[in-house]
FINU-867894 format. One record per residue (C-alpha): residue number from 1; residue in one letter; x, y, z. Coordinates in steps of 0.2 Angstrom, whole numbers, always signed. Example, Ala and Ser with C-alpha at 12.3 -4.5 7.8 and 13.67 -1.06 7.14 Angstrom:
FINU-867894
@n->1 | res->a | u->+62 | v->-22 | w->+39 .
@n->2 | res->s | u->+68 | v->-5 | w->+36 .
//
This chain:
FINU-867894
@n->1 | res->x | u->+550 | v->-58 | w->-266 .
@n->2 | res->x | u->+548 | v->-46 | w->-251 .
@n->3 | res->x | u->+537 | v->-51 | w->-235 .
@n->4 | res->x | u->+528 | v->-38 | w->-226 .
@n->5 | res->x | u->+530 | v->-41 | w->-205 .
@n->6 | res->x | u->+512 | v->-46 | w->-206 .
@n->7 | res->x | u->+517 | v->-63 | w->-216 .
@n->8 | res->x | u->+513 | v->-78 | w->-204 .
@n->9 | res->x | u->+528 | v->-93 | w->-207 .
@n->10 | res->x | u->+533 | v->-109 | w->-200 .
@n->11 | res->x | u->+546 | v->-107 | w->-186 .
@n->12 | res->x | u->+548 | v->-125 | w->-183 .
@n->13 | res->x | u->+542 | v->-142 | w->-187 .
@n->14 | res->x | u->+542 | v->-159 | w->-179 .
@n->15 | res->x | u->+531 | v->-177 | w->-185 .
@n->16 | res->x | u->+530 | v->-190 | w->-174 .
@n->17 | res->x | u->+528 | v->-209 | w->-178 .
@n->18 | res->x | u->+528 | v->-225 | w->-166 .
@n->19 | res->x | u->+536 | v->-239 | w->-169 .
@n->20 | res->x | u->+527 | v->-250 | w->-157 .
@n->21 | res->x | u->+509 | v->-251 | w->-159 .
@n->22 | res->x | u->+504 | v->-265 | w->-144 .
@n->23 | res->x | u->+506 | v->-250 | w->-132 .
@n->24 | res->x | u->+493 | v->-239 | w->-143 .
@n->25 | res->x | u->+480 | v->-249 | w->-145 .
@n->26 | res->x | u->+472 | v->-255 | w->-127 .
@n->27 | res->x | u->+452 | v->-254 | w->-135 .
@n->28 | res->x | u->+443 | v->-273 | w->-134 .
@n->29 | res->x | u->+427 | v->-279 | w->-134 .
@n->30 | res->x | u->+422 | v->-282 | w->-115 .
@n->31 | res->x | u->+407 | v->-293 | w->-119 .
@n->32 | res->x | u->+394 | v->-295 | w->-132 .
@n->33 | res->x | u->+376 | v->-307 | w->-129 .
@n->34 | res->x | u->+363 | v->-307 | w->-143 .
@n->35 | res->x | u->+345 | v->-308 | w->-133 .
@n->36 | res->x | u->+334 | v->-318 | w->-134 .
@n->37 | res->x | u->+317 | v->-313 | w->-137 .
@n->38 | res->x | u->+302 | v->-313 | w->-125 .
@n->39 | res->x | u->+286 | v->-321 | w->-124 .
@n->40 | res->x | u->+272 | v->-306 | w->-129 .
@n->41 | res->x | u->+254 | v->-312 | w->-121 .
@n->42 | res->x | u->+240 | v->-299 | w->-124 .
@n->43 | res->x | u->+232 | v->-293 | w->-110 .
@n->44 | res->x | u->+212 | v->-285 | w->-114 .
@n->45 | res->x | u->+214 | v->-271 | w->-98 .
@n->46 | res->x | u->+204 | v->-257 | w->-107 .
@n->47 | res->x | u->+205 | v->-242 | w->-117 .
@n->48 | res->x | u->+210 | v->-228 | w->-103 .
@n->49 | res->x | u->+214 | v->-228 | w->-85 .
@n->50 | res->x | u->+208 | v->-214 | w->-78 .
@n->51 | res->x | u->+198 | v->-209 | w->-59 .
@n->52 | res->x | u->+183 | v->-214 | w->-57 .
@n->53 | res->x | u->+170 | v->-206 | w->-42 .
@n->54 | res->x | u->+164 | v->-222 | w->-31 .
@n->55 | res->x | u->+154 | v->-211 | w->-19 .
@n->56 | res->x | u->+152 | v->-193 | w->-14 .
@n->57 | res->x | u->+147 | v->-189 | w->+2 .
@n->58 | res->x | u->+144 | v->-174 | w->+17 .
@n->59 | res->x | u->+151 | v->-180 | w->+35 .
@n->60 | res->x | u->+143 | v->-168 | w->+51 .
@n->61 | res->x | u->+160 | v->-167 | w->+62 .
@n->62 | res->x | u->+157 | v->-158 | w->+82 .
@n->63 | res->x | u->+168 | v->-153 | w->+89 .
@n->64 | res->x | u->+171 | v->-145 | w->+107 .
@n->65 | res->x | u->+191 | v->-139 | w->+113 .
@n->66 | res->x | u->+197 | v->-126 | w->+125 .
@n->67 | res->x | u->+212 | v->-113 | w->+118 .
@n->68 | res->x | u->+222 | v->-103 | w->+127 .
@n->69 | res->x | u->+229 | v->-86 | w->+120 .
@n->70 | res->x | u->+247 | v->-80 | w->+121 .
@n->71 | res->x | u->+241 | v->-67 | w->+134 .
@n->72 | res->x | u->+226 | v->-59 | w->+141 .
@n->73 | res->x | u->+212 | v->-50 | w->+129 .
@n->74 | res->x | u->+197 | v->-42 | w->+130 .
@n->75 | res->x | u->+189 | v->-45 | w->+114 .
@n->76 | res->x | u->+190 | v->-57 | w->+99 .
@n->77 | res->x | u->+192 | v->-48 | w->+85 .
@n->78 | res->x | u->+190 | v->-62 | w->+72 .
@n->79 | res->x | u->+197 | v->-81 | w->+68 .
@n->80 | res->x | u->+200 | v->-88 | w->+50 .
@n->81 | res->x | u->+196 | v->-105 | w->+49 .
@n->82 | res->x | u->+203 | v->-119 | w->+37 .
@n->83 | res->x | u->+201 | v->-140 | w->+37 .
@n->84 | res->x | u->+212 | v->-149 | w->+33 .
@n->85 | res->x | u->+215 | v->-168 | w->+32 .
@n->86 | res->x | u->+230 | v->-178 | w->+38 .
@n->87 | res->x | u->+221 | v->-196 | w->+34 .
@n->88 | res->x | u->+207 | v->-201 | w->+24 .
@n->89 | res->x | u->+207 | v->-221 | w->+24 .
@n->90 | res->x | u->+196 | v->-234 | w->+15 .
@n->91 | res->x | u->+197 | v->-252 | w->+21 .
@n->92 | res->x | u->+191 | v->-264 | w->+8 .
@n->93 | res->x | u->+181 | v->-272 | w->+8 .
@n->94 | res->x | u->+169 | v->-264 | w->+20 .
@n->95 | res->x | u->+161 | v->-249 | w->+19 .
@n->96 | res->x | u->+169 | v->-239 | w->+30 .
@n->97 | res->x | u->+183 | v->-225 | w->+30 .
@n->98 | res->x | u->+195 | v->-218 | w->+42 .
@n->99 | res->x | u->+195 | v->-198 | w->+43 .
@n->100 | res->x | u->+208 | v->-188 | w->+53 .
@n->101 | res->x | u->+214 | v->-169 | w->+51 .
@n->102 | res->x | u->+211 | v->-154 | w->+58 .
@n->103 | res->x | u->+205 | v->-136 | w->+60 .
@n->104 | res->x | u->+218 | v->-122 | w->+58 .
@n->105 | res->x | u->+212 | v->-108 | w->+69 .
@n->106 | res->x | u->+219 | v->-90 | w->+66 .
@n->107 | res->x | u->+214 | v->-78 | w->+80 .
@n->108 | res->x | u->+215 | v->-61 | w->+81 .
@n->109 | res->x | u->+212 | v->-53 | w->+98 .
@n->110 | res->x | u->+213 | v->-36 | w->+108 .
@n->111 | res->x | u->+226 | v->-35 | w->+120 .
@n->112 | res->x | u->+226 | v->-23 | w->+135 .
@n->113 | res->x | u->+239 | v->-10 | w->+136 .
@n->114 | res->x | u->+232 | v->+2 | w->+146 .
@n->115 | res->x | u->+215 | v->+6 | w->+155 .
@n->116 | res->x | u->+205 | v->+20 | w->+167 .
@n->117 | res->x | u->+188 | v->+21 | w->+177 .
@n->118 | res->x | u->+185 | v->+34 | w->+166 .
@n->119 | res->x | u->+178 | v->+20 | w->+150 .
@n->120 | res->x | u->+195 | v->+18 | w->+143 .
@n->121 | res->x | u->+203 | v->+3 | w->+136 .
@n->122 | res->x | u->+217 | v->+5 | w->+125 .
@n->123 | res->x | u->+226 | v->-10 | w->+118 .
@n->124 | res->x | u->+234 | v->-21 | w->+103 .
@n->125 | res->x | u->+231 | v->-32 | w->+90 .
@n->126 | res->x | u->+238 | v->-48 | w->+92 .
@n->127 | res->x | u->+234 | v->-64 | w->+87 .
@n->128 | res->x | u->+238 | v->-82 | w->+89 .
@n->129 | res->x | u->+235 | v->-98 | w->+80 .
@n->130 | res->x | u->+230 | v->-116 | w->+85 .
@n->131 | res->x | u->+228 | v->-132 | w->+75 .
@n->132 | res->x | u->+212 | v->-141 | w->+82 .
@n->133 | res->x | u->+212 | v->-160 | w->+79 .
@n->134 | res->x | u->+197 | v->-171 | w->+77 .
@n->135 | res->x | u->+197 | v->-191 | w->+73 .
@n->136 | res->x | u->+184 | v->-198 | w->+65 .
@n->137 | res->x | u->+176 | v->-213 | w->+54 .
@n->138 | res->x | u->+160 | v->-212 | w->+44 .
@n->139 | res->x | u->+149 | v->-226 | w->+33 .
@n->140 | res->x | u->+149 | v->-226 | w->+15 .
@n->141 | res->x | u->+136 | v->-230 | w->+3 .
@n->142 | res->x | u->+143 | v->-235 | w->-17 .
@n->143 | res->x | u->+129 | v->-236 | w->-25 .
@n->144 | res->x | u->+136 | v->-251 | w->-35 .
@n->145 | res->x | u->+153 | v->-242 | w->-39 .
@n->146 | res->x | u->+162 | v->-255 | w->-29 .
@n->147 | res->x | u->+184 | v->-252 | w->-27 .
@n->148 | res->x | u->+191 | v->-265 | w->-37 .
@n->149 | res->x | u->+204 | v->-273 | w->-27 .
@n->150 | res->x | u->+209 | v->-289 | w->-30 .
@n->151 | res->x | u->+216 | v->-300 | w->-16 .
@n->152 | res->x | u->+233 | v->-310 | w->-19 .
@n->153 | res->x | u->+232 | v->-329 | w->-18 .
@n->154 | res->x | u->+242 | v->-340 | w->-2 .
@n->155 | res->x | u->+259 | v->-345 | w->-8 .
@n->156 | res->x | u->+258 | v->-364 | w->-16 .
@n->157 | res->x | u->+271 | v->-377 | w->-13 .
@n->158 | res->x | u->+271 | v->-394 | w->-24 .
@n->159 | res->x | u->+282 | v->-408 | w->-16 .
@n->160 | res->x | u->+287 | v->-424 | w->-23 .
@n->161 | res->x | u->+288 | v->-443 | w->-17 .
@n->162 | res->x | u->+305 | v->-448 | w->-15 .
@n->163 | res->x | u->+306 | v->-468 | w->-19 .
@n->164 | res->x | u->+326 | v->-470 | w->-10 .
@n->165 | res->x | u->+318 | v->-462 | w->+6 .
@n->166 | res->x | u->+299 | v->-468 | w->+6 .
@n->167 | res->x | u->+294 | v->-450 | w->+8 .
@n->168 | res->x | u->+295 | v->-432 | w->+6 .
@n->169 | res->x | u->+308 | v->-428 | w->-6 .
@n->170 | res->x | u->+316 | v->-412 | w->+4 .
@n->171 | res->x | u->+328 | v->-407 | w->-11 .
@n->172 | res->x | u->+314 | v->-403 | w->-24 .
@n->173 | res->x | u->+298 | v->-392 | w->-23 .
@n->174 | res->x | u->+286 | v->-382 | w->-34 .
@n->175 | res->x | u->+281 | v->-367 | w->-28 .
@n->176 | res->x | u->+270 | v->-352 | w->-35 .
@n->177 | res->x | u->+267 | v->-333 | w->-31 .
@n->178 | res->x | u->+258 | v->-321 | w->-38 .
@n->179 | res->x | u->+255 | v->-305 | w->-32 .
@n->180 | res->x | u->+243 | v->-292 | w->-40 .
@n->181 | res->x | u->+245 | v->-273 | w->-37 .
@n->182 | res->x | u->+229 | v->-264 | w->-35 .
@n->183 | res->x | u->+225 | v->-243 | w->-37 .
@n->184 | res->x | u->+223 | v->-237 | w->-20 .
@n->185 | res->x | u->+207 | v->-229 | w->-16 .
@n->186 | res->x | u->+209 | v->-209 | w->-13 .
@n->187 | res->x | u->+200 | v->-196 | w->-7 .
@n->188 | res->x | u->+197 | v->-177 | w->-13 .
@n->189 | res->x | u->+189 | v->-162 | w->-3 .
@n->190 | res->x | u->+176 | v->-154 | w->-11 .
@n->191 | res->x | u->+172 | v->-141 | w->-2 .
@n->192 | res->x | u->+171 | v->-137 | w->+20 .
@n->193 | res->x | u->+159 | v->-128 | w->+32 .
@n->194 | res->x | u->+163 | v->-123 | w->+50 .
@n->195 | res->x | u->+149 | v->-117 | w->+62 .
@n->196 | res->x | u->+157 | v->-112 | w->+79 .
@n->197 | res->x | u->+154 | v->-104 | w->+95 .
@n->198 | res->x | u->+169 | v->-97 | w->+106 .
@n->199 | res->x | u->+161 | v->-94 | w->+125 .
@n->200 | res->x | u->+172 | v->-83 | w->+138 .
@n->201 | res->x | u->+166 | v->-91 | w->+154 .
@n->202 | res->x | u->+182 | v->-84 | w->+167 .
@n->203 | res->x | u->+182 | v->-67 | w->+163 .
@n->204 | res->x | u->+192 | v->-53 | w->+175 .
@n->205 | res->x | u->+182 | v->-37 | w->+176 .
@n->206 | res->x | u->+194 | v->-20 | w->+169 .
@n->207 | res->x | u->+194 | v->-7 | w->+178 .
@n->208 | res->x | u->+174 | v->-8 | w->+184 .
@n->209 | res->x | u->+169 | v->-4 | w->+168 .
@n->210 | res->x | u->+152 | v->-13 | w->+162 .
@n->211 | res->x | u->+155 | v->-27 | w->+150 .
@n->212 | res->x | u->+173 | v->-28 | w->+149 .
@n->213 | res->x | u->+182 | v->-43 | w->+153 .
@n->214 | res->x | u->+200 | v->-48 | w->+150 .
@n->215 | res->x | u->+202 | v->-67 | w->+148 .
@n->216 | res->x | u->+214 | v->-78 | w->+141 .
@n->217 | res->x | u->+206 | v->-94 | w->+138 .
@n->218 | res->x | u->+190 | v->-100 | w->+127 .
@n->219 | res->x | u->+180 | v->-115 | w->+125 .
@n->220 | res->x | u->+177 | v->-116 | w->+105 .
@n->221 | res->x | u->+162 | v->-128 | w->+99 .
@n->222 | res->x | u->+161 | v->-131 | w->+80 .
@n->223 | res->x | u->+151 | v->-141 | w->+69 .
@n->224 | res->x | u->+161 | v->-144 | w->+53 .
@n->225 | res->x | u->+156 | v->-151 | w->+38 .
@n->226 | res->x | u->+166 | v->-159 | w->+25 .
@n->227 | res->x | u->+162 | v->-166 | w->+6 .
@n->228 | res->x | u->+173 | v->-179 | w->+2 .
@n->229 | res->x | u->+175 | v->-186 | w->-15 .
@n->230 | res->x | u->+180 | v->-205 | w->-16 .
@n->231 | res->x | u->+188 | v->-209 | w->-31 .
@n->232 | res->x | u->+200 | v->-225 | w->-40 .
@n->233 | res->x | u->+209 | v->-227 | w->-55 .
@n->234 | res->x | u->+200 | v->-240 | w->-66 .
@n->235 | res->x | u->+201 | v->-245 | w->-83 .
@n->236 | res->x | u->+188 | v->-240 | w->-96 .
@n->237 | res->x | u->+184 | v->-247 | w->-115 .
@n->238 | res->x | u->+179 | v->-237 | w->-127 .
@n->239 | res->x | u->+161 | v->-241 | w->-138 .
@n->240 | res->x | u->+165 | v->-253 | w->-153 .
@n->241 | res->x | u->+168 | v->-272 | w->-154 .
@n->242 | res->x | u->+184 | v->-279 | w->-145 .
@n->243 | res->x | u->+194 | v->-294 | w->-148 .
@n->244 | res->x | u->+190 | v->-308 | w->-134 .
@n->245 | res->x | u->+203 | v->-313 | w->-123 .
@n->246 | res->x | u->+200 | v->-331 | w->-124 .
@n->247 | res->x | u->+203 | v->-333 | w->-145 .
@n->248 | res->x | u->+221 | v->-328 | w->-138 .
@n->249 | res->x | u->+236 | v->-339 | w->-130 .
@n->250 | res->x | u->+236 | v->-333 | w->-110 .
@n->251 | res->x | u->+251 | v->-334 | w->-100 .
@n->252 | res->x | u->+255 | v->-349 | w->-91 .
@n->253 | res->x | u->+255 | v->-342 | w->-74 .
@n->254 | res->x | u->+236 | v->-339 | w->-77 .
@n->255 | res->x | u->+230 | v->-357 | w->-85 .
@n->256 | res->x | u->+237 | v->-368 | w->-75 .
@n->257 | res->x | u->+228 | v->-377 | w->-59 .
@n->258 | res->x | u->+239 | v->-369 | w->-49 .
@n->259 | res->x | u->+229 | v->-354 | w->-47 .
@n->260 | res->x | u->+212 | v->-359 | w->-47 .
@n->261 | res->x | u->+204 | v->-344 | w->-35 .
@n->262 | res->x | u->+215 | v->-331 | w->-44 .
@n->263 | res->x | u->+208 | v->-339 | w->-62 .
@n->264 | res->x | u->+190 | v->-336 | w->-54 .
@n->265 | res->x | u->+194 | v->-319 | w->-48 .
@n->266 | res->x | u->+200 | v->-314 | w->-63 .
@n->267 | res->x | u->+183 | v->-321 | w->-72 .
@n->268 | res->x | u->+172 | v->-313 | w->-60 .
@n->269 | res->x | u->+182 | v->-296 | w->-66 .
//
């Protein structure tokens, strides 16, 4: 038979097979527990947990600063004005709430560049921009939509007689401590208002000319107005019958005399 020179064929060969398997085989169990299983209590919290409004309300802000532009100008051309807020606070379980941000001022200006007696002014447009703070804290009124924050109970410690010592037995104690994580209460801005004035009081006069005035610092008074939404995330059941929490077993922790305010606390919920 006749091969053509596109015919692929063995050139070599070779099996290999070890004679000494302890130096293969290095795989091993490490470790291996079986579980046990856990203790499943059901716990009735509701359907959905989603934000609910506790208040909305309109704070009235005033505020009065004194800016100071990059250079000289003879006119205020205009200022874009945004709030924004750095803290908005609740402290439970009062009714009032700590309010802190500020006023971002963009201002546009017209700076001299040249001026004659003859009712010229030319000039520039720049423009410079300030962050105005204000601090302040306002009253809330629920209307029954109450935060649900739950306070966590004092540490408890147990201790025991010792008969050998006619005392406190210092190498044994009981202790219990629970602690419960509550949704914090946020805010949300709804929507702002700014009223200001910006008064030149130091003008320079240009050049004699009537009514011009190049100055390079402003007082600014604003009354701002902020709507803030107060919300929390709560748990809501849906209509239609629900099994009661007491027909079931209830974990320990919660059933015991140990914790008697948190067992009313959690009644009262």
């Amino acid at each position: 038979m006749e091969y053509s020179k596109y015919d692929a064929k063995v050139v070599e060969s070779h099996a290999y097979v070890s004679s000494d398997c302890k130096n293969d085989c290095k795989a091993s169990v490490i470790s291996a527990d079986t579980l046990p299983a856990a203790e499943y209590y059901p716990w009735y919290g509701g359907d959905f947990k989603i934000p609910k409004v506790l208040s909305e309300f309109v704070v009235q802000i005033d505020s009065e600063s004194k800016i100071r532009l990059n250079e000289p100008a003879y006119e205020i051309k205009r200022i874009e004005k945004q709030v924004f807020l750095t803290q908005c606070r609740y402290i439970p379980p009062t009714d009032k709430v700590f309010i802190e941000g500020y006023i971002r001022k963009n201002i546009e200006y017209a700076a001299k560049k040249c001026s004659s007696k003859h009712g010229v002014i030319s000039g520039v447009i720049k423009d410079t921009t300030v962050h105005v703070p204000f601090k302040v804290y306002a009253k809330v009124d629920f209307h029954g939509n109450l935060p649900v924050v739950l306070p966590n109970t004092p540490p408890m410690v147990a201790r025991y007689f010792d008969q050998k010592r006619m005392g406190k037995n210092i190498r044994e104690a009981d202790r219990s401590n629970i602690e419960i994580f509550n949704e914090p209460v946020y805010c949300e801005l709804e929507w702002t208002a700014i009223f200001d004035a910006d008064i030149n009081g130091y003008g320079a006069p240009i050049d004699g000319l009537p009514n011009e005035e190049e100055f390079q610092e402003f007082t600014d008074k604003s009354v701002i107005y902020i709507c803030i939404k107060l919300l929390q995330k709560q748990q809501v059941y849906m209509p239609g019958p629900k099994p009661c929490p007491k027909e079931e077993k209830s974990p320990a922790p919660f059933n015991t005399d140990w914790n008697v305010p948190i067992t009313d606390i959690l009644k009262k919920k």
